[in-house]
VOZAMI-692153 format. One line per 8 residues: number of its first residue (from 1); their letters; for each residue x, y, z of C-alpha. Coordinates in steps of 0.02 Angstrom, whole numbers. Each point is the difference from the previous one (the first is absolute). Layout:
residues N
NUM> A> X/Y/Z  ... .
This chain:
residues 334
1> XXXXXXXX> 0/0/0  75/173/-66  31/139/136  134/58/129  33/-65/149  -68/93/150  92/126/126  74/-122/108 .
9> XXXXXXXX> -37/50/184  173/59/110  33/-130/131  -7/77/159  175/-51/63  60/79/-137  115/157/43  -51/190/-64 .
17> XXXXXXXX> 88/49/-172  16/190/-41  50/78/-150  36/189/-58  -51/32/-168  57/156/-72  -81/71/-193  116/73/-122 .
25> XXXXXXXX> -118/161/7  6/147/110  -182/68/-102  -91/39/179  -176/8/-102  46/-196/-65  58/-49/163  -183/98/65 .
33> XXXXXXXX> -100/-96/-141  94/-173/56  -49/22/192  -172/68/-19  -78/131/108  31/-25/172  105/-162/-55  -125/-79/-43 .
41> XXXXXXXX> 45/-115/-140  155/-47/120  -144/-44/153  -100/-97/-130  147/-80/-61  64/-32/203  -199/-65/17  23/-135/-129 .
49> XXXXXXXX> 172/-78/28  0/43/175  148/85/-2  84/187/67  49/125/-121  82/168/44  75/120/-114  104/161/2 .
57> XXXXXXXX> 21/69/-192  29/-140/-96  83/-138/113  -162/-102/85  38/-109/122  -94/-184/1  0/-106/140  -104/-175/32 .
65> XXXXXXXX> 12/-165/-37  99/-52/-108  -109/-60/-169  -101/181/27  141/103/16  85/-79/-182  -183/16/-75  -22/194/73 .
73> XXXXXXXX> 155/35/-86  -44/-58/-160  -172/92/-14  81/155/35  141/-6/-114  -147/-91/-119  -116/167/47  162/132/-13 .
81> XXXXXXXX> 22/-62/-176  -198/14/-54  9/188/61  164/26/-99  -106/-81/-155  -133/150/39  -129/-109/85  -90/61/153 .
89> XXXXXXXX> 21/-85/153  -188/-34/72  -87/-111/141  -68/-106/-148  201/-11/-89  61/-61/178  -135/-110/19  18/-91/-159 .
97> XXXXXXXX> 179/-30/23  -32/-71/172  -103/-141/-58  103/-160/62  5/-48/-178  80/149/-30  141/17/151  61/-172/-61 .
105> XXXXXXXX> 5/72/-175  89/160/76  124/-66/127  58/-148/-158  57/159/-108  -159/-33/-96  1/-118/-141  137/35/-118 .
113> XXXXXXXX> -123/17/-139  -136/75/55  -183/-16/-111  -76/162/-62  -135/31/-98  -33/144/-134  -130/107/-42  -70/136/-101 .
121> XXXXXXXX> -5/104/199  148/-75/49  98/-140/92  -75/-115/122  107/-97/105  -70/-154/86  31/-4/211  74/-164/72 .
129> XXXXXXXX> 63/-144/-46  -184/-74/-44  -51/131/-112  166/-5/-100  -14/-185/-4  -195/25/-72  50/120/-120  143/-96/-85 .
137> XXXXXXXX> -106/-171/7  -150/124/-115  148/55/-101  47/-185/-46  -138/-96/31  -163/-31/-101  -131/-25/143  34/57/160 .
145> XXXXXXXX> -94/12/169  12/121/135  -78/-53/155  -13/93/164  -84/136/108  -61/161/-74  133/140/7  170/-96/-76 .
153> XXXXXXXX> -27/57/-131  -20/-163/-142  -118/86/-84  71/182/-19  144/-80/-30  -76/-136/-166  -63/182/-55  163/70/-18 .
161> XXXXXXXX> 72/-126/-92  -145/-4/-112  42/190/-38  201/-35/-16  -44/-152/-149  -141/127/-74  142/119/-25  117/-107/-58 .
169> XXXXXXXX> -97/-78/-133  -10/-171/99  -163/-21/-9  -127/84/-122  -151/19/152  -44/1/200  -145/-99/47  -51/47/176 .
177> XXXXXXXX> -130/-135/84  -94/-30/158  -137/-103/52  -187/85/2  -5/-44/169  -75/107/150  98/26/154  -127/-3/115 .
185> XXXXXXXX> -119/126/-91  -111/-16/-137  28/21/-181  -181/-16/-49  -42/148/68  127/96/-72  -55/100/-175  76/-62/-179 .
193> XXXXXXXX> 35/-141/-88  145/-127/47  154/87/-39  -84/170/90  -49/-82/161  173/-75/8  111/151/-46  15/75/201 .
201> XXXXXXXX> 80/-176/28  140/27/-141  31/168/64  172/-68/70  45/-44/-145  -52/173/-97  99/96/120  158/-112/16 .
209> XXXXXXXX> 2/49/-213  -32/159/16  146/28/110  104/-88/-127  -56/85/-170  -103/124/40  -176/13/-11  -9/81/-182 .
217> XXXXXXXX> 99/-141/-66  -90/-123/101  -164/59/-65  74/7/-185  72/-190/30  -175/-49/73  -103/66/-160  115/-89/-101 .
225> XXXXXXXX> -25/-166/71  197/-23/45  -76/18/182  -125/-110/45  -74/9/159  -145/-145/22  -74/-115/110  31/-176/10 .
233> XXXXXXXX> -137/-55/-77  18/73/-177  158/-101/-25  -89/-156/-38  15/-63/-182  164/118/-36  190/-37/-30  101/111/35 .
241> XXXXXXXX> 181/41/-93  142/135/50  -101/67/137  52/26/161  -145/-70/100  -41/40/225  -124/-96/83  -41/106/154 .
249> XXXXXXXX> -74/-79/143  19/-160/-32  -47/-92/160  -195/52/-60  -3/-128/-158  -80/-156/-3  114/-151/-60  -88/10/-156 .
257> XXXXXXXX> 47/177/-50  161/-13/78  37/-134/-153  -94/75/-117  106/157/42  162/-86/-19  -41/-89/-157  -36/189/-87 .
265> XXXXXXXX> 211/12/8  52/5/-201  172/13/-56  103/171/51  -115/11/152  64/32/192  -130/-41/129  -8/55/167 .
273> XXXXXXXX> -122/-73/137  -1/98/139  -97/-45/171  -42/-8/200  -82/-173/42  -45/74/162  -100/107/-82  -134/-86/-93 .
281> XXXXXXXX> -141/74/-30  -90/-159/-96  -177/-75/67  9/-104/139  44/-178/-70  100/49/-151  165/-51/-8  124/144/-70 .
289> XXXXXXXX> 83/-26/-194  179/85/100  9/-114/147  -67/-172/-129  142/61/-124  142/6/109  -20/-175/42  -13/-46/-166 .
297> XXXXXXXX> 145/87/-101  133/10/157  113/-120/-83  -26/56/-195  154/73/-79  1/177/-70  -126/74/126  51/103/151 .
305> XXXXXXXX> -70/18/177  33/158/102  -73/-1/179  12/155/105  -6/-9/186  -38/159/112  158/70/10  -23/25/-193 .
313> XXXXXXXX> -131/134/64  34/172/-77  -138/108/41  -30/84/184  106/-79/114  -165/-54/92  -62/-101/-136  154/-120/24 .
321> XXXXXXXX> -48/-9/186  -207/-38/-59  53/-133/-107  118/-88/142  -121/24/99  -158/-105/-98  132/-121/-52  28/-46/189 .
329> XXXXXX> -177/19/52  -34/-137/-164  162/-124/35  -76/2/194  -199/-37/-56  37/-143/-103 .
């Protein structure tokens, strides 16, 4: 199973490390942007790892355990040379780079060859070792499945690289699918046909391109067919060549339309099946297409499984915590 290993806890016999790190900058406004008001990037940074961090100019001082201490010092050298690159250093930045996924990333170097994907807006570079291991199975693979709690981003991510093999003449179309399935409301009493009643529940997906292209060219792509944003159920009977196809939601298809689905795939296609079997939102009694599939094609050759786990989470820092949280409360219920 892809993913990094997780922060290994300090042993408490171990002894206190402490390290000085000093930046090549005397720029008091960087060194200002780095620490935050008040300090508080360092204090959110000494919340997470548990560690102390004082600073005078720009020597900081880090003292802890050991495995914190190394891992402090690499996110701020790793933040020092994001604010050097012109990015500004936020509570959301920090967070992201504090995802366990991410410290292992971070206090490894990184990976030597790090994945990053290109669009019309600009670059988008996957967090973690999961995500980069997700994005380079897409880029190789023909059907691919990202499974895992909402927020790790699997299907912003399948997005992307649908954009990046748009623009690079890879493919010739995006076909962006979910399931006509209610999650916990009622389509029926929504106005429209179908593909109206069905469009607030591709919104994701509308706004993850129109961060990516824009919404002019988005629209343009759209009236031109090269987007095509449907639900599941109007890709029976088709075949589909050179596209670049996303099944969204996932976990909400019967086994029935979860291999009618896959057997749309033509030649020059990419699939991606992304999902959250915790999250099904099927009638009582119906087994789900993602959670029958994985069973049956774990072992078939050319298709790749990417599961996410918590610390994947990239959103609020809370909604990491929510989803440890139900997965205890479930593991203890049954």
């Amino acid at each position: 199973m892809p993913g990094q290993k997780p922060l290994s806890k300090p042993k408490a016999k171990t002894a206190l490390q402490q390290r000085v790190l000093s930046l090549e900058t005397s720029n008091s406004q960087q060194l200002a942007a780095l620490a935050g008001n008040l300090d508080s990037h360092l204090k959110l940074i000494e919340e997470r790892l548990g560690v102390h961090i004082a600073n005078r100019g720009n020597n900081f001082q880090i003292s802890g355990q050991e495995a914190p201490v190394e891992e402090a010092v690499s996110l701020l050298k790793h933040l020092y040379n994001e604010s050097n690159n012109g990015t500004s250093i936020t509570p959301e930045l920090i967070h992201l780079f504090l995802q366990r996924s991410g410290l292992a990333q971070i206090a490894e170097g990184g990976d030597p060859t790090p994945v990053v994907i290109r669009t019309k807006k600009g670059s988008i570079k996957p967090r973690g070792g999961n995500q980069q291991n997700y994005v380079r199975a897409v880029r190789d693979c023909d059907v691919n499945f990202g499974i895992g709690p909402a927020g790790t981003g699997k299907t912003y991510l399948a997005v992307a690289c649908a954009v990046e093999a748009l623009l690079n003449h890879d493919v010739q179309r995006i076909l962006l699918v979910r399931p006509a399935v209610e999650a916990g409301e009622k389509l029926g009493f929504l106005p429209g046909d179908l593909a109206q009643k069905i469009d607030p529940y591709l919104r994701p997906l509308y706004d993850a391109l129109y961060e990516m292209l824009g919404n002019e060219t988005v629209n343009k792509l759209i009236e031109r067919n090269v987007i095509e944003i449907a639900p599941l159920a109007y890709m029976r009977g088709r075949t589909l060549n050179d596209s670049f196809i996303i099944l969204d939601e996932a976990q909400n298809t019967t086994r029935e339309q979860m291999k009618m689905f896959l057997t749309r795939i033509g030649f020059g296609s990419t699939a991606v099946i992304t999902g959250d079997a915790t999250q099904i939102d099927l009638p009582r009694g119906t087994p789900s297409g993602l959670t029958h599939v994985m069973q049956v094609l774990n072992d078939v050759e050319g298709i790749s499984i990417t599961y996410f786990q918590s610390r994947d989470v990239v959103r609020h820092p809370l909604v990491q915590k929510i989803v440890e949280a139900y997965e205890a409360f479930d593991n203890k219920n049954n």
